[in-house]
C-alpha positions as CSV (number, residue, x, y, z in Angstrom):
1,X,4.9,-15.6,-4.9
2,X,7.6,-17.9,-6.1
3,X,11.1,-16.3,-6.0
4,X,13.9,-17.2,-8.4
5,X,16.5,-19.8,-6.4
6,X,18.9,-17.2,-6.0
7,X,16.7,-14.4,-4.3
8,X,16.2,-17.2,-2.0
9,X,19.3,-18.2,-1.2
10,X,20.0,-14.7,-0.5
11,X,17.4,-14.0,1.9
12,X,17.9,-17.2,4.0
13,X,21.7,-16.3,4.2
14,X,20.6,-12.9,5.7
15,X,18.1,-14.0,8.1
16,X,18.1,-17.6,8.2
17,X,14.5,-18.8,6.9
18,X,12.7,-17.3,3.9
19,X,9.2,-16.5,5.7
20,X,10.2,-14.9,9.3
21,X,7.1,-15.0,10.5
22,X,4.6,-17.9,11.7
23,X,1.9,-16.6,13.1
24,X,0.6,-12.8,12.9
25,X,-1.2,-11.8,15.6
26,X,-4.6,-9.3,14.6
27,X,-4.7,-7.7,17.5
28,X,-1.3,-5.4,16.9
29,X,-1.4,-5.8,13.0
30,X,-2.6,-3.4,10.3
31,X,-3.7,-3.8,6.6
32,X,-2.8,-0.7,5.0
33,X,-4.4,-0.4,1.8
34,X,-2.8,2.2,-0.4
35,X,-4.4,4.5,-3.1
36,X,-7.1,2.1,-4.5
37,X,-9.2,5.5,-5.3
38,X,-11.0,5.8,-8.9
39,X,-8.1,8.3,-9.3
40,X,-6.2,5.2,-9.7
41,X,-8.1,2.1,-10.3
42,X,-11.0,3.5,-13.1
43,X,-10.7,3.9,-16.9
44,X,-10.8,8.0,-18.1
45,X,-8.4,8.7,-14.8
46,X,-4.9,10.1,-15.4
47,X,-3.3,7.8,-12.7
48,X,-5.1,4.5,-13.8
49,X,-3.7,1.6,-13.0
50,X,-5.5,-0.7,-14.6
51,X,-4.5,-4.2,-13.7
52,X,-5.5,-2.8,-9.9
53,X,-9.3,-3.6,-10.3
54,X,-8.2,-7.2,-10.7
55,X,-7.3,-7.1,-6.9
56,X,-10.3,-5.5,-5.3
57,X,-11.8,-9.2,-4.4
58,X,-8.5,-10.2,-2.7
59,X,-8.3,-6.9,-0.7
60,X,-12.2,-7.6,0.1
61,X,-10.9,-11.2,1.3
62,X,-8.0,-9.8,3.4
63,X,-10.1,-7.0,5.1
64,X,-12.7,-9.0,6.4
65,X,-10.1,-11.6,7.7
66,X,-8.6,-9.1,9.8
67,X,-11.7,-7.4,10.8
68,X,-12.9,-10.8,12.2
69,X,-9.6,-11.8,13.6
70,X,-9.8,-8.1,15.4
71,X,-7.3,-6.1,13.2
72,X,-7.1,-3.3,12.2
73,X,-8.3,-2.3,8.0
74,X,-6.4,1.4,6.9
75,X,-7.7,3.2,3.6
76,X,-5.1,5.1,2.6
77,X,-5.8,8.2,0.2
78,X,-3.7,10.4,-1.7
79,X,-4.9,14.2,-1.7
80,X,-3.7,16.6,-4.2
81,X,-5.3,19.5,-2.5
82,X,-2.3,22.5,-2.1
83,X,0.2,19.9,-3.7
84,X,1.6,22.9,-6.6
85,X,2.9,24.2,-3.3
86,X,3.9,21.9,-0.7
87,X,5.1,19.2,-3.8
88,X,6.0,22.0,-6.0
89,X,9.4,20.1,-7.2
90,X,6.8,17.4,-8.4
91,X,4.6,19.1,-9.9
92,X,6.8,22.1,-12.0
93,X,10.1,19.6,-13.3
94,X,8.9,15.9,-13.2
95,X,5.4,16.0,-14.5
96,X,4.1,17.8,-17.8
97,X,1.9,21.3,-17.0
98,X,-1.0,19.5,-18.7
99,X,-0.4,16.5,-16.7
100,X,0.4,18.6,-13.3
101,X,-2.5,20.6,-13.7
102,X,-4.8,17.2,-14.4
103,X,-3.6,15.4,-11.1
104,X,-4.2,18.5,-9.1
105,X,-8.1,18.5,-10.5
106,X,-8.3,14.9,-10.3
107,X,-7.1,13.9,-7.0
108,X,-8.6,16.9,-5.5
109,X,-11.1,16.3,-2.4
110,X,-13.9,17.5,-4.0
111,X,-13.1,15.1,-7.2
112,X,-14.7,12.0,-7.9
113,X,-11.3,11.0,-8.7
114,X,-10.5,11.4,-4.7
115,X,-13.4,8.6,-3.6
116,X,-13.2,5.1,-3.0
117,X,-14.5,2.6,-5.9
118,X,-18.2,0.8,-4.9
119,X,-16.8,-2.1,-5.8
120,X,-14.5,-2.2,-2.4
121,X,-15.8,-2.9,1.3
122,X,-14.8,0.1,2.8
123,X,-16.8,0.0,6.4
124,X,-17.2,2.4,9.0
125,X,-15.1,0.4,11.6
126,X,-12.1,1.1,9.1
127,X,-9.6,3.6,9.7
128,X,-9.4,6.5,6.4
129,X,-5.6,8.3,6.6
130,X,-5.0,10.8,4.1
131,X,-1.7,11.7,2.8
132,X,0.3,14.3,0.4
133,X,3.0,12.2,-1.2
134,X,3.6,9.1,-2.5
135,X,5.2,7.4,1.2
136,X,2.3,7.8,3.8
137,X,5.3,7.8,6.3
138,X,7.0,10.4,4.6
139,X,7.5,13.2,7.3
140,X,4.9,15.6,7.0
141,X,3.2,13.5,4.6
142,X,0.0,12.0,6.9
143,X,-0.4,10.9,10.6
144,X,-0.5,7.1,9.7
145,X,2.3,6.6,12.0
146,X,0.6,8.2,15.0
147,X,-2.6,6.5,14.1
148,X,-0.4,3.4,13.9
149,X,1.0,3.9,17.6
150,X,-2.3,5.0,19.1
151,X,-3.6,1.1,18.5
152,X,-0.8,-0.5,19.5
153,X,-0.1,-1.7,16.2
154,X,3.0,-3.6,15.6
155,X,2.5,-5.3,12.2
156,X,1.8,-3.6,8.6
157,X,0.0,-5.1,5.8
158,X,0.7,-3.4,2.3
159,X,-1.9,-3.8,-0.2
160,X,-3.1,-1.7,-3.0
161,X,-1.5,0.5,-5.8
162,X,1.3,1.2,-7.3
163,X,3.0,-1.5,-5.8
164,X,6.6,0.1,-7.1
165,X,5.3,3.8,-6.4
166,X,3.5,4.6,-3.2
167,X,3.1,0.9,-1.7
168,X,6.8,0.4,-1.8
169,X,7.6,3.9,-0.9
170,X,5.5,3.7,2.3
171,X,6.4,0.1,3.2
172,X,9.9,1.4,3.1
173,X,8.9,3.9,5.6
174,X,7.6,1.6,7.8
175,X,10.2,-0.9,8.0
176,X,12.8,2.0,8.7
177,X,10.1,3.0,11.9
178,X,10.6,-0.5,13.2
179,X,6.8,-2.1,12.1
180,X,7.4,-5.6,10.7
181,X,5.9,-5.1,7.6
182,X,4.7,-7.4,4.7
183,X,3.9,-6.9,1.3
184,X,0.9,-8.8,0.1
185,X,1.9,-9.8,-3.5
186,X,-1.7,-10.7,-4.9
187,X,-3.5,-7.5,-2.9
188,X,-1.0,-5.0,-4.6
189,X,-1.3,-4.1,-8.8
190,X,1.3,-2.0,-10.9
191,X,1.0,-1.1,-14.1
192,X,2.9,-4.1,-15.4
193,X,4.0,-7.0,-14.4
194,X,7.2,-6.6,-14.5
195,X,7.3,-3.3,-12.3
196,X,5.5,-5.6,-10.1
197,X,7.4,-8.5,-9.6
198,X,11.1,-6.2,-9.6
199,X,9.4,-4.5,-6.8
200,X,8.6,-7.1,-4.6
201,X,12.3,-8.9,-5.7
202,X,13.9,-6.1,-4.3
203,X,11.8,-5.9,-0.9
204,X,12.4,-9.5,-0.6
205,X,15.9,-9.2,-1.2
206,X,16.6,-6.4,2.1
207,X,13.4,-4.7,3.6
208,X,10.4,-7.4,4.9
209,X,8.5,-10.3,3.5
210,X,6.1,-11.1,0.8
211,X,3.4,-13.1,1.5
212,X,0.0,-13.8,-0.5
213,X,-3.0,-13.0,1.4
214,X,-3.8,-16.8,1.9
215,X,-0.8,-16.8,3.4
216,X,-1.2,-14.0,5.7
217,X,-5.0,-15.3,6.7
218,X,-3.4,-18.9,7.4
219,X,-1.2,-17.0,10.0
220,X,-3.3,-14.8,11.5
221,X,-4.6,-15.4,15.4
C-alpha cells in the first residue's frame, strides 16, 4: 500500500523507519482471518461485503505460506447465538428490529450464513475461534488470546472483513495486549474503498504496520 508523503513522514518521526519489521518469524506468528463467513462475503446475506470475495485467493496465498513456513492460520467467526442478550445495546438502539432480528437468524450456528465459503482453504491443521462481538479480543468476547498464548504466538496477521469494523477493532485489541500486529492491506475488504484505505491510514498512523501479503511472505522464516 502506498501512503500519502505525509502519513509517512509521520510514522518515521514516531518510530524511525516506515516498515519495523524485517523478517517475521512463522514459528510465533499468527494469521488471523476475520469474518470471511457467507454471512459476510455472499450475495442475499445482510452483512455482505461484497468486495471481500475479491480477496479469498490472496488469503489462500497467505495461509499456505505460513502453514509451510510452520505458522499458525486462525478462522475467526462471529456467532450471533444469545447476542439480543449479551449485545443487547446492539441489537435494541443501533440496528433496525428487522435488521436485529435478520443478523440473529443469519449468523446463527445453525445458519448457513455461520459457515465458511468453499471457495476458501480452510484445513484441519487450522485453528477455528469463535467470537460474540465485533473485536475478537474484546473481554469476554472469545478465547483468541488464550489460544494465542498457548502457541507461543508473538506476531498477528489481520486479514479478512470489515477491515474498518471487526478487523480493525480486533487488531486494536491486539496491539494494546502487546502482539506486534500487522494489517495485511490486500487480504482485508470493506465495503468501499475508501472505508478501506481511512482505516488502514489511521493504523498506520499510531497502532502497527501495513504490509501486503507479498510483503509479509518475503519476510517470513
Amino acid at each position: 500500500m502506498q501512503f500519502e508523503p505525509w502519513i509517512e513522514e509521520r510514522v518515521l518521526a514516531r518510530q524511525g523507519v516506515l516498515h519495523p519489521y524485517d523478517t517475521l518469524d512463522a514459528a510465533t506468528t499468527a494469521f488471523v482471518i476475520v469474518d470471511l463467513q457467507n454471512y459476510y462475503t455472499q450475495p442475499g446475506y445482510q452483512g455482505e461485503c461484497a468486495p471481500a470475495r475479491a480477496i479469498f485467493d490472496k488469503v489462500n496465498q497467505l495461509a499456505a505460506a505460513m502453514r509451510a513456513k510452520g505458522g499458525k492460520v486462525i478462522w475467526i467467526k462471529t456467532s450471533a447465538d444469545g447476542a439480543d442478550q449479551f449485545w443487547s445495546h446492539h441489537h435494541r438502539h443501533m440496528l433496525t428490529p428487522e435488521r436485529s432480528a435478520r443478523r440473529l437468524l443469519e449468523l446463527g450456528s445453525g445458519h448457513a450464513g455461520f459457515a465458511m465459503p468453499p471457495a476458501l482453504d480452510v484445513q484441519s491443521g487450522d485453528l477455528t475461534v469463535v467470537k460474540r462481538c465485533y473485536s475478537a479480543l474484546a473481554p469476554g468476547a472469545s478465547d483468541l488470546d488464550a489460544v494465542l498464548k498457548a502457541h507461543g504466538l508473538l506476531t498477528v496477521l489481520i486479514g479478512g472483513t470489515v477491515t474498518n469494523v471487526c478487523c480493525e477493532s480486533t487488531a486494536r485489541d491486539a496491539m494494546m495486549l502487546d502482539y506486534a500486529t500487522i494489517m495485511v492491506d490486500d487480504a482485508l475488504a470493506a465495503v468501499t474503498p475508501y472505508e478501506h484505505v481511512h482505516s488502514l491510514n489511521n493504523w498506520m498512523l499510531f497502532f502497527g504496520d501495513v504490509l501486503t501479503v507479498d510483503e509479509v511472505v518475503e519476510r517470513l522464516v
